[in-house]
Residue frames as a rotation matrix with the C-alpha (Angstrom) as fourth column:
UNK 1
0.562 0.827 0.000 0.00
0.827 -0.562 0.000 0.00
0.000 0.000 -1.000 0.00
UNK 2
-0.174 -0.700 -0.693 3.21
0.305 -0.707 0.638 2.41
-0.936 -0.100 0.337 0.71
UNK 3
-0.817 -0.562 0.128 3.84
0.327 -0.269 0.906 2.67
-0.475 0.782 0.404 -3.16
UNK 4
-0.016 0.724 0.690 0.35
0.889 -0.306 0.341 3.37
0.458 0.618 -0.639 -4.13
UNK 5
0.829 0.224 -0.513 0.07
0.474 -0.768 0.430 6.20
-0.298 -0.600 -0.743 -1.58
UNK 6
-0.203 -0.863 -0.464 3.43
0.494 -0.499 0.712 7.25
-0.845 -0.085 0.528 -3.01
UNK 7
-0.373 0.097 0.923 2.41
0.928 0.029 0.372 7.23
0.009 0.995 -0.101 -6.35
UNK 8
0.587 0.576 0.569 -0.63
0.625 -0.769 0.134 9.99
0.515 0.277 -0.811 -6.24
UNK 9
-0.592 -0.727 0.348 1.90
0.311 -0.604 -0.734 12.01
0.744 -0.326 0.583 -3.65
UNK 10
-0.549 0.174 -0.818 1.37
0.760 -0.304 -0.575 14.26
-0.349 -0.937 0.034 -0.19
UNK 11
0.222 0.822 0.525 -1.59
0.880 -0.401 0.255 16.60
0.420 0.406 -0.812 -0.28
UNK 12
-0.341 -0.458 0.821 -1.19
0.225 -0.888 -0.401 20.23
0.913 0.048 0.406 -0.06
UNK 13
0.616 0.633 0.468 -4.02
-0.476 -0.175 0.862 20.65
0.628 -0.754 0.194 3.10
UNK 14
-0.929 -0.317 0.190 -2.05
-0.336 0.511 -0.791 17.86
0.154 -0.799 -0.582 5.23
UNK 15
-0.510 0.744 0.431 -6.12
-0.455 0.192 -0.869 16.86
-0.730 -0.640 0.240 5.72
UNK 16
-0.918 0.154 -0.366 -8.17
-0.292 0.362 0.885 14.55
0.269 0.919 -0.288 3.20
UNK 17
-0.284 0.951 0.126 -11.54
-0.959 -0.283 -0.021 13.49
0.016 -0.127 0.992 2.69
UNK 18
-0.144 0.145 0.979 -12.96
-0.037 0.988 -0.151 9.83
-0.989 -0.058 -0.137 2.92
UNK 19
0.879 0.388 0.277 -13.52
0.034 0.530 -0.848 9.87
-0.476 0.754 0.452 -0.46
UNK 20
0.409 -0.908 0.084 -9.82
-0.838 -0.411 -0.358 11.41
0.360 0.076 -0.930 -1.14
UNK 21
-0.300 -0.445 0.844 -8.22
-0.643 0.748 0.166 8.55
-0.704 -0.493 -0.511 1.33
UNK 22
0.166 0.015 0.986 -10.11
0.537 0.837 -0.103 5.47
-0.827 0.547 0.131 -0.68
UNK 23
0.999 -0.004 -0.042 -8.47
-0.039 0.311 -0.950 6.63
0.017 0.950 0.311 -3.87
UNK 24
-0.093 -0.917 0.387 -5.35
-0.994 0.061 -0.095 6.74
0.064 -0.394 -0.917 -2.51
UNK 25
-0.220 0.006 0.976 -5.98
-0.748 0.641 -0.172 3.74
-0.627 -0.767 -0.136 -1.17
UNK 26
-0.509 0.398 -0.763 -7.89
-0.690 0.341 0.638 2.41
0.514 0.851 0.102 -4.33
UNK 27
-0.957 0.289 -0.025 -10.46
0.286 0.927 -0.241 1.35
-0.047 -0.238 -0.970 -2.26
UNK 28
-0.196 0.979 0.063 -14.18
0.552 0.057 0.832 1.99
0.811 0.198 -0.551 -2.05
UNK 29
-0.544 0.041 0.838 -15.37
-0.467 -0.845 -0.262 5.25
0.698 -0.534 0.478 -0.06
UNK 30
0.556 0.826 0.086 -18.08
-0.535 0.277 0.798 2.85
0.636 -0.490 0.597 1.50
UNK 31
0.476 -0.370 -0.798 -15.19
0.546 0.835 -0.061 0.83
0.689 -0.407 0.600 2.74
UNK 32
-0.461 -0.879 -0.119 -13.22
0.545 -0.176 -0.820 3.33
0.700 -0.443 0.561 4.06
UNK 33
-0.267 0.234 0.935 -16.21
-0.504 -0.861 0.072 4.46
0.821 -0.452 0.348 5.76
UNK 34
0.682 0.214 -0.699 -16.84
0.137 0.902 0.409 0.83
0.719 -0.375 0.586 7.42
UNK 35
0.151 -0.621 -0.769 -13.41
0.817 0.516 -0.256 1.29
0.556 -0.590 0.586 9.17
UNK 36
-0.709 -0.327 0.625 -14.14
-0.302 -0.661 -0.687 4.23
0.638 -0.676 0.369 10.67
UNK 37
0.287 0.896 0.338 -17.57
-0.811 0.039 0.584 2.83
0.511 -0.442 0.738 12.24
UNK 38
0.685 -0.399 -0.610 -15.75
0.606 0.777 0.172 -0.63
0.405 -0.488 0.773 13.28
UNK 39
0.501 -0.866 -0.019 -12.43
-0.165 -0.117 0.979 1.65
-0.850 -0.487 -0.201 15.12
UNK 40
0.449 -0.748 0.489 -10.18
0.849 0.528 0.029 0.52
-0.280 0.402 0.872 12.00
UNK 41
-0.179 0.086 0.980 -10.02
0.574 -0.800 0.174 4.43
0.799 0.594 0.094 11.48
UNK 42
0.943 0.221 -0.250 -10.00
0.330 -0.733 0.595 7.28
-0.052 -0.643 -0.764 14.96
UNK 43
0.936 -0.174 0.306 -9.07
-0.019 -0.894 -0.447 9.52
0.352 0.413 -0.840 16.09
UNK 44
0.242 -0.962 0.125 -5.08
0.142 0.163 0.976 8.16
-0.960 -0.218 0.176 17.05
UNK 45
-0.504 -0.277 0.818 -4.90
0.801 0.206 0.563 7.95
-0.324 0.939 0.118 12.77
UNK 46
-0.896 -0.343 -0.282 -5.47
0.260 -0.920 0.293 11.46
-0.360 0.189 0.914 12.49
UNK 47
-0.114 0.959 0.261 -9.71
0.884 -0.022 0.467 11.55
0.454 0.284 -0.845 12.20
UNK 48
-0.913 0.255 -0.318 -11.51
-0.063 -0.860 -0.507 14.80
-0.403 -0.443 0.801 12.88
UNK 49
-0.224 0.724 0.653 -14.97
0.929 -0.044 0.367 15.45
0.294 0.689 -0.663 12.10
UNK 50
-0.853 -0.161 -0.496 -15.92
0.194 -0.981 -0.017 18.96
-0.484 -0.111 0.868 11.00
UNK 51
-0.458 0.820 -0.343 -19.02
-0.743 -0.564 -0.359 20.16
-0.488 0.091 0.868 10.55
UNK 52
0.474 0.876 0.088 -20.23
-0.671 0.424 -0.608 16.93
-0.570 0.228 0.789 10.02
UNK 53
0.878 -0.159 -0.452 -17.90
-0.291 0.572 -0.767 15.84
0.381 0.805 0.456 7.68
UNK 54
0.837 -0.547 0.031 -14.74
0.026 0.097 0.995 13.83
-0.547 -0.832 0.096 8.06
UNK 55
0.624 -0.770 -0.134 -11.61
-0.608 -0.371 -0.701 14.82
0.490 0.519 -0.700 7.60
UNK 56
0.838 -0.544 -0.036 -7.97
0.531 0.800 0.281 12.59
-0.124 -0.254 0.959 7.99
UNK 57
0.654 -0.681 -0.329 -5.17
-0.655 -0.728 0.205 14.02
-0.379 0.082 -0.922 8.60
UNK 58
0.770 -0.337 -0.542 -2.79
-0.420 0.373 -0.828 12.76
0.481 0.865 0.146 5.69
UNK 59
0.210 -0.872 -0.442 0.55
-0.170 0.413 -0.895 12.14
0.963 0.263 -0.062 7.41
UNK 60
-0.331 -0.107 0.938 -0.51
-0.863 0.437 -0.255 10.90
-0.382 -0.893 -0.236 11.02
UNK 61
0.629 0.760 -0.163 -2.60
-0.760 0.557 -0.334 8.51
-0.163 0.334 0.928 8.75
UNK 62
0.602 -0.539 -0.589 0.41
-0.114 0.672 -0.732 7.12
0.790 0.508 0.343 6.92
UNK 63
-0.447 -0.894 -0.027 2.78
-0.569 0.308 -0.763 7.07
0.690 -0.326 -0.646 9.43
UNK 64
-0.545 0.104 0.832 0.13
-0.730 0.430 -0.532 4.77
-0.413 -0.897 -0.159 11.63
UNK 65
0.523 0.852 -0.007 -1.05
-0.690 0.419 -0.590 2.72
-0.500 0.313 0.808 8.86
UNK 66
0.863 -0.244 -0.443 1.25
-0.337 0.374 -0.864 2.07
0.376 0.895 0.241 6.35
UNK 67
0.926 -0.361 0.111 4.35
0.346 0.928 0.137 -0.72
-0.152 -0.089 0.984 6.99
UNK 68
0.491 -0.515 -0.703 7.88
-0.871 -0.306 -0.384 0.39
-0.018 0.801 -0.599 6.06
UNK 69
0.994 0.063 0.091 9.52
-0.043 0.978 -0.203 -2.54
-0.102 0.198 0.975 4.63
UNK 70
0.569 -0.822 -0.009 12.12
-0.480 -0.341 0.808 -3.93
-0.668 -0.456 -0.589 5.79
UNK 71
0.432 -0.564 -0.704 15.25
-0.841 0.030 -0.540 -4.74
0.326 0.825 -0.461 3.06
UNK 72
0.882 -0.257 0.395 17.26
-0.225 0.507 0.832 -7.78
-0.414 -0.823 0.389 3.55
UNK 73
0.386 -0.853 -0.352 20.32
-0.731 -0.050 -0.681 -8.06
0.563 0.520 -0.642 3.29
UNK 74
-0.270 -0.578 0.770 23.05
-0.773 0.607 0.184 -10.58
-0.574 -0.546 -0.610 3.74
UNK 75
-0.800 0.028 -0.599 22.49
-0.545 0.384 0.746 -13.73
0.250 0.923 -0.292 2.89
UNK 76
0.312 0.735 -0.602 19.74
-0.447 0.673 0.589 -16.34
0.838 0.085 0.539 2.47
UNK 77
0.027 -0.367 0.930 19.52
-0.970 0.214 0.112 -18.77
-0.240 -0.905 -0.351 5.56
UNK 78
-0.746 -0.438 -0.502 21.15
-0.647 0.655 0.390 -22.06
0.158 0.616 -0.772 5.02
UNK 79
0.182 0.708 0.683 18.60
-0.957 0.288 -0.043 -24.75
-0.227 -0.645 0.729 4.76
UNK 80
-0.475 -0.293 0.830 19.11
-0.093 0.954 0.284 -28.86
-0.875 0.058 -0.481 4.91
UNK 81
-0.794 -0.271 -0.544 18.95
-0.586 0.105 0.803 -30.83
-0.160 0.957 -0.242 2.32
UNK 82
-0.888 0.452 0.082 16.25
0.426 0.877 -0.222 -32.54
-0.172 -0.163 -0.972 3.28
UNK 83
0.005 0.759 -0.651 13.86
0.248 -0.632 -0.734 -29.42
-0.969 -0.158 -0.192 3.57
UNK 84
-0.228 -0.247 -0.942 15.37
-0.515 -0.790 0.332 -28.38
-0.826 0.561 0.052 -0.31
UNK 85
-0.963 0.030 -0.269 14.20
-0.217 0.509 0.833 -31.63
0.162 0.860 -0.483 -1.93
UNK 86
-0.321 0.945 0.070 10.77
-0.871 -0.323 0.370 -31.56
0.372 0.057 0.926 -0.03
UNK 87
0.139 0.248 -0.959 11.31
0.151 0.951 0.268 -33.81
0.979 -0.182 0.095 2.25
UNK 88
-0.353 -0.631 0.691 11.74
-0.390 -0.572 -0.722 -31.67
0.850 -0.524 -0.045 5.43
UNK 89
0.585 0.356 0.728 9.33
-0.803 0.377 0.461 -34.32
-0.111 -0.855 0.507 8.21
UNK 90
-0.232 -0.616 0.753 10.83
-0.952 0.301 -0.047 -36.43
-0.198 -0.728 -0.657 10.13
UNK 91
0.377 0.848 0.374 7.84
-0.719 0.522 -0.459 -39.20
-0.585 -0.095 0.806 9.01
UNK 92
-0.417 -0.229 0.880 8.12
0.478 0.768 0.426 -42.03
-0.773 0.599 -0.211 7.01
UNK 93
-0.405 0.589 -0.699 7.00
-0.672 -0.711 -0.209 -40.83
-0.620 0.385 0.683 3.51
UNK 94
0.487 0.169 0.857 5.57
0.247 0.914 -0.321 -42.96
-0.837 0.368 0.404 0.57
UNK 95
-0.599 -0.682 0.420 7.32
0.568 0.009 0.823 -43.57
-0.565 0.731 0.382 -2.59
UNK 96
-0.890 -0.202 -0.410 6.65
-0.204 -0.628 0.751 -41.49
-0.409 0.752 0.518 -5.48
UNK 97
-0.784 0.464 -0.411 4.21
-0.402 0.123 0.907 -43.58
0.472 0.877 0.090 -7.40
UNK 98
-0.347 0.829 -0.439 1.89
0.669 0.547 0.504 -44.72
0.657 -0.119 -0.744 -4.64
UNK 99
-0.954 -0.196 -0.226 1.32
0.258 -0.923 -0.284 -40.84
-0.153 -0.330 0.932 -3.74
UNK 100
-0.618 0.735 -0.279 -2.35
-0.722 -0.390 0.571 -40.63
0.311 0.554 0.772 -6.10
């Protein structure tokens, strides 16, 4: 979701509308009004309502919604050889052909 929200960019206000948030979001305004009525949306993630209407503040939103991913580096952990042909239990298995 990070890169779509990057994509359309930070709004000039710093405040968006519910219908403003679910294209960002590329979701349905009805949805993004669901998660304010369920809590998935208050006012810690930057809700206000004004005169009725609500408003989100843009960059408390993202920075309590959105993930930053983390990079890895290094390498790969080593796994057995047993786990790399698909045979990683301990069980007895059956042969090949009496699998079906």
């Amino acid at each position: 979701m990070s890169r779509q929200a990057a994509e359309v960019g930070p709004p000039e206000s710093g405040y968006l509308t519910v219908p403003e948030i679910a294209k960002i979001l590329r979701r349905n305004r009805k949805t993004v009004y669901g998660w304010i009525e369920s809590g998935g949306i208050g006012e810690v993630d930057g809700l206000f309502v004004v005169q009725g209407r609500y408003l989100i503040h843009w960059p408390t939103f993202r920075s309590r919604q959105f993930k930053h991913r983390v990079k890895l580096r290094g390498q790969l952990p080593e796994y057995s050889e047993e786990s790399q042909n698909g045979m990683a239990g301990n069980g007895q298995t059956r042969p090949p052909e009496n699998r079906l």
